[in-house]
N, C-alpha and C positions, 0 to 999 in steps of 0.2 A: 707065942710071945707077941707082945703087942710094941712097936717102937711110934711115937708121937712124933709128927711134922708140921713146921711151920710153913702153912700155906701161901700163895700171893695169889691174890685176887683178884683181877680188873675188868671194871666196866668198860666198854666200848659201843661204840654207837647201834653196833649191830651183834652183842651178846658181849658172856663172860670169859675172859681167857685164866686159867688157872694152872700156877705150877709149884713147885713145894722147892723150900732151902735146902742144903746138905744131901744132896742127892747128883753124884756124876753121871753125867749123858745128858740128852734132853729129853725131858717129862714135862705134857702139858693136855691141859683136858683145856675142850671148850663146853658152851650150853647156850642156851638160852636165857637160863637164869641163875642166879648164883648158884642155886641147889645142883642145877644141873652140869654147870661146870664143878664144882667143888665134887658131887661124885666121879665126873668122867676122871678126873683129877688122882683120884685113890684108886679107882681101875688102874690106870696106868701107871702109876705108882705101883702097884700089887704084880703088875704085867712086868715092869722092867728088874723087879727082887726077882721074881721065877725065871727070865732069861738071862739075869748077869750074876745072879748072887747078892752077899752081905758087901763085896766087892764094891757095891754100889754108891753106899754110906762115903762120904766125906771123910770124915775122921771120927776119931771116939768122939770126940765136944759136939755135945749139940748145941744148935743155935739157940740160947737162952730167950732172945727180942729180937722180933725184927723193926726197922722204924724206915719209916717212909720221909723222906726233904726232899726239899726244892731248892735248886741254887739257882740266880740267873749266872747266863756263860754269854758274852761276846761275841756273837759270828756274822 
């Protein structure tokens, strides 16, 4: 069975950080480049289904869209 996940991406000055929605605990790959964080990404994705279970999934809903804003805040 194959289930699909909505990734997040980000560049930073010193490589990629990558970690997927709808998934309890923390799961996060780095790289060097997108490629490279986006697989360490489904590694550990893959790593954290084998030691916690289906347990792991959010809820039945999956996340249809994710969308990225900016708001300014005051501090």
């Amino acid at each position: 069975m194959t289930k699909q996940f909505k990734i997040i991406v980000e560049k930073h000055p010193d490589g990629y950080v990558a970690y997927p929605l709808g998934v309890k605990g923390v799961v996060v790959g780095e790289g060097d480049t997108y490629e490279d964080a986006l697989a360490d990404v489904k590694s550990a994705i893959e790593f954290h289904i084998e030691t916690f279970g289906s347990e792991v999934f959010e809820s039945e809903t999956p996340v249809l869209e994710a969308f990225i804003a900016e708001a300014g805040i005051a501090v």
